[in-house]
C-alpha positions as CSV (number, residue, x, y, z in Angstrom):
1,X,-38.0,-24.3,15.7
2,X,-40.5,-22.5,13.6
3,X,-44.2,-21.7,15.0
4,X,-46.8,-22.9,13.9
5,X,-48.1,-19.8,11.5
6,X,-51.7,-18.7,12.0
7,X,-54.0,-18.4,9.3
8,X,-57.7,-16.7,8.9
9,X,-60.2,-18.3,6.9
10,X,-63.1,-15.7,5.7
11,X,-66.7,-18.0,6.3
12,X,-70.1,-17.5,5.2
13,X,-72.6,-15.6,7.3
14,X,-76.4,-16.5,6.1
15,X,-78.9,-18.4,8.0
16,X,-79.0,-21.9,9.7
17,X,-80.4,-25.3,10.6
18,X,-78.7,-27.4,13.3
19,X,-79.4,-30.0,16.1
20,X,-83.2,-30.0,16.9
21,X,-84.6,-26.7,16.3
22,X,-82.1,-24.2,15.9
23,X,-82.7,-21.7,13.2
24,X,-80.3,-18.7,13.5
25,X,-78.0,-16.5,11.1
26,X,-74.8,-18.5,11.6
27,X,-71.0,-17.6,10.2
28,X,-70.1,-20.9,8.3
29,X,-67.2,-22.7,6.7
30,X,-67.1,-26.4,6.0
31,X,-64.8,-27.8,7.8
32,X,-62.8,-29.0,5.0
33,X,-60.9,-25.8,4.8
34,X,-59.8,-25.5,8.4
35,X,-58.5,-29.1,8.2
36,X,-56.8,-28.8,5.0
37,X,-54.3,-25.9,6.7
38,X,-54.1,-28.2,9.5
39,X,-53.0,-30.8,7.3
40,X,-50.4,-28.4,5.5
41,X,-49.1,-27.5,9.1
42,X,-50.9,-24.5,10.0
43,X,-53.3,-23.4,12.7
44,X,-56.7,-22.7,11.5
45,X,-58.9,-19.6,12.4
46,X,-62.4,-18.4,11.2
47,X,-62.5,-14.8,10.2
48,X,-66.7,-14.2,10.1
49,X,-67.7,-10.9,8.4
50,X,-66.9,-7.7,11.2
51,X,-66.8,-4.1,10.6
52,X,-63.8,-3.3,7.5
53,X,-62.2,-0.7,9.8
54,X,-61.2,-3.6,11.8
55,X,-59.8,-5.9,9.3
56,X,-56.1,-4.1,9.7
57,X,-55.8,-5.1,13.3
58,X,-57.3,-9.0,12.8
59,X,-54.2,-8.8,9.8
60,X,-51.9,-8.2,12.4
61,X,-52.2,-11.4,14.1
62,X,-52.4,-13.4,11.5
63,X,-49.4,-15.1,9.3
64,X,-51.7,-15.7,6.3
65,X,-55.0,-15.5,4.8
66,X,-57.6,-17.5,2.9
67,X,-60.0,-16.1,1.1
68,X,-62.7,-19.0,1.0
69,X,-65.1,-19.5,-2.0
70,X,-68.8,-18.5,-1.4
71,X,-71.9,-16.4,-3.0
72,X,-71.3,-14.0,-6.0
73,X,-69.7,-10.5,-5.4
74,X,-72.0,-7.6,-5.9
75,X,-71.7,-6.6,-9.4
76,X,-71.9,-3.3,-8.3
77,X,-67.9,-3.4,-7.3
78,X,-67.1,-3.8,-10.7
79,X,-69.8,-1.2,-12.3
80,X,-71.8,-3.9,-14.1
81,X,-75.7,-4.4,-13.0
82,X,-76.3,-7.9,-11.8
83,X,-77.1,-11.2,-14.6
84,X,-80.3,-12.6,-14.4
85,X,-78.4,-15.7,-12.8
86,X,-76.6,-14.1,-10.3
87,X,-76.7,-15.1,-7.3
88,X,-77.7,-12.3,-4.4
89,X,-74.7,-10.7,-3.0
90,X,-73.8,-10.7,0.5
91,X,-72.5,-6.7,1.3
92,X,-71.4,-7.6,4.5
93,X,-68.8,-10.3,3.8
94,X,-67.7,-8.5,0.4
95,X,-66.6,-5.5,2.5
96,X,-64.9,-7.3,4.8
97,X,-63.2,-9.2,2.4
98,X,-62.2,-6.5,0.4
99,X,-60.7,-4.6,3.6
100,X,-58.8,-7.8,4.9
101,X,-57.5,-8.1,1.2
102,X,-56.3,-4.5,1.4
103,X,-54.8,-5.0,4.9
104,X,-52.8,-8.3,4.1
105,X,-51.3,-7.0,0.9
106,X,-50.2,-3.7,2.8
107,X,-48.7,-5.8,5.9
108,X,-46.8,-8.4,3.3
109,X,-49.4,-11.5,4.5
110,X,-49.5,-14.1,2.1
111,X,-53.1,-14.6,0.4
112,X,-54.7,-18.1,-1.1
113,X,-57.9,-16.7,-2.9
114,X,-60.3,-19.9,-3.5
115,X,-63.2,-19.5,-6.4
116,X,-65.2,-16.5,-4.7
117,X,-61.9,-15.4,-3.2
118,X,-59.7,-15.7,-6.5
119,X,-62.4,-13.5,-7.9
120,X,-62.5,-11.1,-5.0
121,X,-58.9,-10.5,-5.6
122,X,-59.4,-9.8,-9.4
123,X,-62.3,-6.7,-8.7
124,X,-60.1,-5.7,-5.6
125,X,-57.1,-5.2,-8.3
126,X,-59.8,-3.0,-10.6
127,X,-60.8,-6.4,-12.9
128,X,-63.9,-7.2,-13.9
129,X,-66.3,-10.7,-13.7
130,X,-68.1,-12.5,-16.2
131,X,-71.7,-13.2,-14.4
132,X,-72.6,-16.5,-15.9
133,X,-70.1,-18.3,-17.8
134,X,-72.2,-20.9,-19.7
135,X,-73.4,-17.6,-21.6
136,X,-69.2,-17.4,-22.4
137,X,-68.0,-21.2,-22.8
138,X,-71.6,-22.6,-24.2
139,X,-71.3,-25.3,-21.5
140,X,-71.9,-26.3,-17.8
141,X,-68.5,-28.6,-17.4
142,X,-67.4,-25.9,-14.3
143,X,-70.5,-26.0,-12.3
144,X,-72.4,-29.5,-13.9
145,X,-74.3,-30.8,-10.4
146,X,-75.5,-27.9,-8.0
147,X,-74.1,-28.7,-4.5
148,X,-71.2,-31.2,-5.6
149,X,-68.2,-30.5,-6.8
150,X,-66.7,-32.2,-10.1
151,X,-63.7,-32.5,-11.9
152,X,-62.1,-30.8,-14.9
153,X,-58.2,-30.0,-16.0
154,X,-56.5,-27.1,-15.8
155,X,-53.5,-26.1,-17.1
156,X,-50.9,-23.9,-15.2
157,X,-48.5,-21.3,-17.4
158,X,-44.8,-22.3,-16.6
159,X,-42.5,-20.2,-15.1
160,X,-45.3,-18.7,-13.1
161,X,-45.3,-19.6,-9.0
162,X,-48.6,-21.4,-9.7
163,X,-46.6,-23.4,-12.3
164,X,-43.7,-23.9,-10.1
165,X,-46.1,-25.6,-7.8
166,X,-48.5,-27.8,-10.3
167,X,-45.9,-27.9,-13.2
168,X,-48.1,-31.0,-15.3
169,X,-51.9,-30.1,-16.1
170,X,-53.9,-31.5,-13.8
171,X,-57.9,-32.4,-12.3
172,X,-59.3,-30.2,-10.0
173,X,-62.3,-30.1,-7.5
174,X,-64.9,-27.2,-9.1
175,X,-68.8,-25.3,-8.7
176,X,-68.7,-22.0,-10.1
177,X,-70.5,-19.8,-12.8
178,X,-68.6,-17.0,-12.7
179,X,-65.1,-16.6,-13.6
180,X,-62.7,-13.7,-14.7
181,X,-63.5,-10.9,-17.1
182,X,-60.7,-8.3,-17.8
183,X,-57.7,-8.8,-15.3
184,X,-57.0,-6.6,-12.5
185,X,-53.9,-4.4,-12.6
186,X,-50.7,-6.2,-11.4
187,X,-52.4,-9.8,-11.5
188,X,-51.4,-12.5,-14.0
189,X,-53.7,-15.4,-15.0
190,X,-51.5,-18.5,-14.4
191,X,-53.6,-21.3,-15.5
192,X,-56.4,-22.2,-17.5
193,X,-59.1,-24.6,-18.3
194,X,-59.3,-25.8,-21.7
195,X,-62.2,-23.3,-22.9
196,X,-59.7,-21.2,-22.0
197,X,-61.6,-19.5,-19.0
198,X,-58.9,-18.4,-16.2
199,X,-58.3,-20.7,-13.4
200,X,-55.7,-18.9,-11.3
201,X,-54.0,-15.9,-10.9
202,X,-51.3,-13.8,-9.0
203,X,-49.3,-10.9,-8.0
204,X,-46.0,-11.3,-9.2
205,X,-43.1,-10.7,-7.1
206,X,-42.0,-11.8,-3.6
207,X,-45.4,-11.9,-1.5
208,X,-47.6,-15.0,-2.3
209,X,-50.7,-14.1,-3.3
210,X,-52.2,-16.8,-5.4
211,X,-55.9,-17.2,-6.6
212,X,-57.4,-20.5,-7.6
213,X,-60.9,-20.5,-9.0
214,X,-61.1,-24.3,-8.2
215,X,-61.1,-25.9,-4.3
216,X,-58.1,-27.4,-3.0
217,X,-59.8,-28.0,0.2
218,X,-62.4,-30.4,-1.3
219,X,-59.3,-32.8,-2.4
220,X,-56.2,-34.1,-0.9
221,X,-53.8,-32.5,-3.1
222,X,-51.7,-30.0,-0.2
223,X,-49.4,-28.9,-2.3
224,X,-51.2,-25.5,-2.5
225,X,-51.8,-25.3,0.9
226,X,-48.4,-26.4,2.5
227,X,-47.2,-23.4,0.0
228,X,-49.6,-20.9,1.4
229,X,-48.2,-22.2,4.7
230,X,-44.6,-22.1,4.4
231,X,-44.8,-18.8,2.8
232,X,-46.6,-17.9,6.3
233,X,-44.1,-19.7,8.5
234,X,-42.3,-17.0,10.7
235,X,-39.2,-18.1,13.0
């Protein structure tokens, strides 16, 4: 019978209220992503920011990867200087992220990039990220109500592994201001919204590494997840 396949979730690492009077820096990930790879059959673990010469032997024990949404990437990684609205980078977790990136495509490990992590994948593949997208789309439909997520369609490209696995257009949960500007090399955008601003991507070929500028975790739709997991299930 098949183990149970591990997968790392990258968190947050900023600073902290909890219980009476605790104010500390704090790695952080809601807990919805965790259970939503329980859910889809996997076991969860958090993957808080470490030194990027270490990210090839945390790859090695893992079966898959999630790459969770968060603050902007430095705009720096992609040679632009930074929007008035962007938000302050995080150097710490974009290095990180970037290395475990690296390590899991080198090592085969399937990838689900969410929002932040969709577009990490983009820059990591040499693309490029549009800093505020209202100045783009002349609209706030993607990020409406700061700190709650909202609904808009998307629609997948057939004949793509994302459209394999959402073949009908469909809601999904988003919060974000930045989106895709020119595509990395080797990555595909397989769905869009209907502005037209890209939704997902991938790497074609046999590895799954799939990136979703929306957040499955923040809706009960698995269907995402249980692939991510299944592509990580090992006998």
């Amino acid at each position: 019978m098949p183990r149970q396949p591990l997968i790392g979730v990258t968190t947050y690492l900023t600073r902290a209220r909890w219980g009476a009077a605790w104010d500390l820096p704090a790695a952080l990930l809601p807990a919805s992503y965790a259970q939503h790879v329980q859910r889809a059959g996997g076991l969860a673990v958090q993957l808080p920011p470490d030194e990027p010469a270490a990210a090839g032997d945390i790859v090695r024990r893992l079966d898959g990867l999630v790459l969770a949404g968060g603050e902007d990437l430095d705009p720096g990684l992609y040679g632009e200087r930074p929007h008035p609205r962007a938000g302050a980078p995080v150097p710490e977790r974009d290095a990180w992220e970037l290395a475990l990136l690296g390590a899991a495509l080198e090592r085969g490990v399937p990838v689900l990039g969410i929002c932040r992590g969709m577009q990490l994948m983009n820059v990591h593949a040499g693309g490029s990220l549009c800093q505020h997208l209202p100045d783009e789309v002349g609209h706030e439909e993607h990020n409406p109500v700061v700190g709650a997520f909202t609904d808009h369609l998307v629609k997948p490209v057939p004949d793509s592994r994302l459209g394999r696995l959402l073949p009908e257009p469909c809601d999904v949960a988003t919060h974000h201001h930045q989106s895709v500007a020119r595509l990395g090399d080797g990555l595909v955008a397989t769905a869009h919204a209907e502005d037209g601003t890209i939704e997902a991507l991938e790497r074609p070929g046999d590895l799954f590494a799939v990136g979703v500028q929306w957040h499955p975790e923040a809706r009960d739709d698995l269907r995402l997840t249980r692939a991510l997991v299944e592509a990580a299930t090992v006998g």
